[in-house]
C-alpha positions in Angstrom: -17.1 15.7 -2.7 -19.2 13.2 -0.6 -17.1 10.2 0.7 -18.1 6.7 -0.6 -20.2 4.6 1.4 -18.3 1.4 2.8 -21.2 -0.9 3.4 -19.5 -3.6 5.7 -16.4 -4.3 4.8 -14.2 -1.8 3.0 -12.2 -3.7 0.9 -13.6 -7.1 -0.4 -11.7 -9.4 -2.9 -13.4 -12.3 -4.7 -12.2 -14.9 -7.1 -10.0 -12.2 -8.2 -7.5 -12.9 -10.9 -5.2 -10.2 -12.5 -3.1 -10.3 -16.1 -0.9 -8.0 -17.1 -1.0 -8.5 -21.2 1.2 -9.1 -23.7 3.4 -6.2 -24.7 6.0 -6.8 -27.6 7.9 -9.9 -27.0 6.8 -9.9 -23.3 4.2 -12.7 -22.9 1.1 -12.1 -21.0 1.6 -13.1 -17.5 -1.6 -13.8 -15.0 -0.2 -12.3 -11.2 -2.7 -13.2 -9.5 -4.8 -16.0 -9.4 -8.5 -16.6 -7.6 -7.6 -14.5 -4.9 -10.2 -13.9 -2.0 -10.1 -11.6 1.2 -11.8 -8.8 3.4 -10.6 -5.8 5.5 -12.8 -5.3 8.2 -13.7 -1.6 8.8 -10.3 -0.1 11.1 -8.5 -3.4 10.6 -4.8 -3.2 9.0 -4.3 -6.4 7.1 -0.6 -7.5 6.2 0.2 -8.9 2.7 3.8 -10.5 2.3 4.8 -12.7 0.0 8.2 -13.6 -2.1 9.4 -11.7 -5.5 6.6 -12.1 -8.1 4.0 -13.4 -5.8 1.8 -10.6 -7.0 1.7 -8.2 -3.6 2.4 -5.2 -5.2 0.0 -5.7 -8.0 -2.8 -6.5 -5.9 -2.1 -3.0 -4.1 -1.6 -1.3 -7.3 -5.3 -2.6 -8.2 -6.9 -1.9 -5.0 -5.7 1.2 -5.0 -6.9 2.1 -8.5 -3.2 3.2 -9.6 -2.8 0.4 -11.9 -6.3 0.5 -13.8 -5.6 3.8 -15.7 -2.2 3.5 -16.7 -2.0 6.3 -19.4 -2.1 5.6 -23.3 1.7 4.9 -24.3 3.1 4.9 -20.6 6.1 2.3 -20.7 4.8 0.6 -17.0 2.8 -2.3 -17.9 -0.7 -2.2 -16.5 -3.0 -4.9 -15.0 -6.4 -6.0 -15.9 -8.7 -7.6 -14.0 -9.7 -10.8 -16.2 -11.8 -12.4 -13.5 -13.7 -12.2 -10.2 -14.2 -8.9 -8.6 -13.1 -6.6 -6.2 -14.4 -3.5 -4.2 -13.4 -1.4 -2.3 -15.4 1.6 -0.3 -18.3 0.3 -1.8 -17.1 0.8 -5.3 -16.7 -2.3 -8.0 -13.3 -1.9 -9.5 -13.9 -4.2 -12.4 -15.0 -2.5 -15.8 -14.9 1.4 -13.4 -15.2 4.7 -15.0 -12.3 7.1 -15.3 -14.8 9.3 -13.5 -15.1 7.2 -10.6 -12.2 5.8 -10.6 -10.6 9.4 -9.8 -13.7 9.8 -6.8 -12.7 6.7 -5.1 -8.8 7.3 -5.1 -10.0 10.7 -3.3 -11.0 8.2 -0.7 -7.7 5.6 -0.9 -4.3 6.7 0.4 -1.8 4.9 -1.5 2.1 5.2 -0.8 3.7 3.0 -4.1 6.8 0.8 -3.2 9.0 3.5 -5.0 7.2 6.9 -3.6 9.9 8.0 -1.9 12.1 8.2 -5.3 9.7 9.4 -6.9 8.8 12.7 -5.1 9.4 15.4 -7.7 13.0 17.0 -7.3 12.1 20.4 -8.4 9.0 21.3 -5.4 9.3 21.9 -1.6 8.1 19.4 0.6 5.3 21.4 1.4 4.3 22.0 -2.1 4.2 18.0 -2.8 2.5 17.4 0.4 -0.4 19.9 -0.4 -0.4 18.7 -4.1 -3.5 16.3 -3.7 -5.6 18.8 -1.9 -5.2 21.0 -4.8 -5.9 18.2 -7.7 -9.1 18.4 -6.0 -9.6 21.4 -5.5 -8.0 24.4 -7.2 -9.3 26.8 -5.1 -8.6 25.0 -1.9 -8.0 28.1 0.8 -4.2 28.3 0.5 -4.4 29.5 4.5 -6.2 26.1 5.3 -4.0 24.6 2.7 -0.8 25.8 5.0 -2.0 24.5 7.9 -3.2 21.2 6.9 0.3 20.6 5.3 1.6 21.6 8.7 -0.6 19.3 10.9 0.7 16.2 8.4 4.4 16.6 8.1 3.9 17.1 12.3 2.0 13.8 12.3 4.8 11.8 10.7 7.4 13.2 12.6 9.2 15.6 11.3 9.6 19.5 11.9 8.3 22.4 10.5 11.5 23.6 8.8 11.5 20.6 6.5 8.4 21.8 4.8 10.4 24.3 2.9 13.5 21.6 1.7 13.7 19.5 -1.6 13.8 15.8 -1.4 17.1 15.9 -2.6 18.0 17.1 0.3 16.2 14.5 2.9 17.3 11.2 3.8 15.4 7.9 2.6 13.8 7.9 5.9 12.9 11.5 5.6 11.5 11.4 2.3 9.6 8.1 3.1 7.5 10.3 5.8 7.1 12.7 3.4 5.4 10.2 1.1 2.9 9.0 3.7 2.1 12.4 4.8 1.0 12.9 1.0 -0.6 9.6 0.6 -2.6 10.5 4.2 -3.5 14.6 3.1 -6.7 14.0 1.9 -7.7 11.9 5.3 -8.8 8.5 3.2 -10.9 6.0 4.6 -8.6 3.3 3.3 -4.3 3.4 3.2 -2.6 1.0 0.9 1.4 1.1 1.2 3.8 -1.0 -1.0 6.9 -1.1 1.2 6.5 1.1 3.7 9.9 0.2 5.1 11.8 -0.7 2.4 15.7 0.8 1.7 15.4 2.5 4.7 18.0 1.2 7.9 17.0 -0.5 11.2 16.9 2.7 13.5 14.3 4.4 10.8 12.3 1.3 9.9 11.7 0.9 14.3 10.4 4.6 13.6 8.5 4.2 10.8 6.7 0.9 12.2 5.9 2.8 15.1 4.7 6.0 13.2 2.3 3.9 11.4 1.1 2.7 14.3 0.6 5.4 16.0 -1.4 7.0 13.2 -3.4 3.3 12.5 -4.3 4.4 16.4 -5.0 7.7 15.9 -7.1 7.8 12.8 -10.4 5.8 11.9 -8.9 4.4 8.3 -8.4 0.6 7.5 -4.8 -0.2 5.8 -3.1 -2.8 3.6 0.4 -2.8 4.5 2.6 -5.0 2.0 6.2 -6.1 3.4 8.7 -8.2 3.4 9.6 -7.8 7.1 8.0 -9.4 9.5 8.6 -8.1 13.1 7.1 -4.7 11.3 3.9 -6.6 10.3 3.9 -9.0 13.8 3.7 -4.6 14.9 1.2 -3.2 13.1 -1.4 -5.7 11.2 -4.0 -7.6 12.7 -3.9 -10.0 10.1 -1.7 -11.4 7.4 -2.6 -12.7 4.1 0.1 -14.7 2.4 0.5 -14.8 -1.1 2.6 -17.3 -3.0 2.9 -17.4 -6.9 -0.3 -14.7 -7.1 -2.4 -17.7 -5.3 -3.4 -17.0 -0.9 -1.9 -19.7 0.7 -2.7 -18.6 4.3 -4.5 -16.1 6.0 -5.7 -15.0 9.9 -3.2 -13.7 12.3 0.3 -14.5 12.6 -0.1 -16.4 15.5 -2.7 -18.9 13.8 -1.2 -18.7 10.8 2.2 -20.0 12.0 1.4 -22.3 14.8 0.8 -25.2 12.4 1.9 -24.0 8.8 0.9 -26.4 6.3 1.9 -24.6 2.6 5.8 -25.1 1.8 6.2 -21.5 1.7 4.5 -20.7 5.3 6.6 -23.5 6.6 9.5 -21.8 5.7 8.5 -18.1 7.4 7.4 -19.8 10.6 10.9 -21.1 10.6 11.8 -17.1 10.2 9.9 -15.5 12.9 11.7 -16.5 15.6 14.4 -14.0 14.0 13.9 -10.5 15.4 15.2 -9.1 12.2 13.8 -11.6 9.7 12.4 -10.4 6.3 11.2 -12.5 3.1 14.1 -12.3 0.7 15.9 -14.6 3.6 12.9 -17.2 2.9 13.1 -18.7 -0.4 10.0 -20.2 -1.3 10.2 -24.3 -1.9 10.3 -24.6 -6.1 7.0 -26.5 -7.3 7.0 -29.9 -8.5 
């Protein structure tokens, strides 16, 4: 399968506003609203933003998890109602199924709750492997073993674990696990929802530092969403900032914080001084 052309910039929002519909006696509820930005080709942009601020819906879109949310699943699914965005060259607005499932060849994406997720009853090796074989059946199980191999080596973790359940891992264990799977197929772009979330101080310091060693290593551009920011001041060049599904600053965190204007900024500048400080400390200033 031939990898999608990113003319310029791999990921480019515009204008974009998302709704998650009605469903029973839940009222339709727009997350994000006019919402424009760009990753440049090998860049790693951060997204943070407080609870419902719409971060983890704009990486469920971009990644193309959320558009195809199947008929009578319980999770609520966004739709894009306006603007656009693309990403590797592909318009996500109104996509095919069929291209759709090409482009998220192309778009490693590690969900806020992957690590839960990974199915109890395969070995690590068998979920790591899983996507190569969703795309191919008949995938050489020889290369198949080896690839697995190179991938749970890249994220730090030895050989022996490849044959364990996650029940049997720690959080931090089975976090690496889920970026080695969202990282198998070698995409062009990664999109992670929490990357160091639930995990403690000692394996979030690894983590940050394995994802920077592989944003070093590897040619792909990243969206990393977080609420902790010595982990994005780390790894991002930039950060967008998101605040009731609206941007309310964007460029690096240096500019951005030097001379905050938004209520919400204001209140994260105060934060970074604070080795350790994440966004559930900030509370965002209630609108008047």
């Amino acid at each position: 399968m031939s990898r999608p052309a990113a003319h310029g910039f791999p990921v480019v929002v515009s204008d974009l506003s998302v709704e998650y519909p009605a469903r029973g006696p839940s009222a339709a509820h727009v997350a994000l609203h006019g919402v424009d930005l760009r990753v440049a080709p090998g860049e790693v942009l951060g997204v943070i933003g407080s609870a419902g601020s719409g971060t983890t819906t704009l990486a469920r879109v971009l990644s193309g998890a959320g558009l195809d949310a199947a008929i009578g699943s319980s999770e609520a699914r966004p739709v894009i109602t306006g603007g656009e965005a693309s990403v590797l060259g592909r318009k996500l607005r109104g996509i095919s199924r069929r291209k759709l499932n090409e482009l998220r060849f192309h778009v490693g994406y590690l969900a806020q709750d992957a690590a839960q997720r990974l199915p109890s009853d395969r070995m690590v090796a068998e979920i790591i492997g899983e996507p190569i074989l969703e795309r191919d059946h008949r995938y050489n199980r020889s290369a198949l073993a080896t690839r697995v191999a190179t991938m749970i080596d890249s994220v730090r973790l030895p050989l022996s674990m490849l044959e364990k359940f996650p029940y049997e891992l720690s959080n931090g264990q089975r976090q690496r696990v889920a970026l080695a799977r969202a990282l198998v197929l070698g995409p062009s772009l990664l999109i992670a929802d929490q990357p160091t979330a639930g995990i403690d101080l000692t394996v979030r310091d690894a983590v940050a530092n394995l994802m920077t060693d592989l944003r070093d290593g590897h040619t792909f551009s990243a969206i990393i969403v977080s609420h902790d920011l010595p982990v994005l001041r780390r790894v991002a060049d930039r950060l967008v900032i998101l605040d009731q599904g609206r941007v309310v600053a964007i460029g690096t965190m240096d500019e951005i914080f030097a001379d905050p204007s938004h209520p919400y900024v204001k209140a994260l500048a105060g934060a970074v001084d604070d080795g350790h400080a994440r966004v559930e400390d900030v509370a965002p200033e209630p609108r008047r």
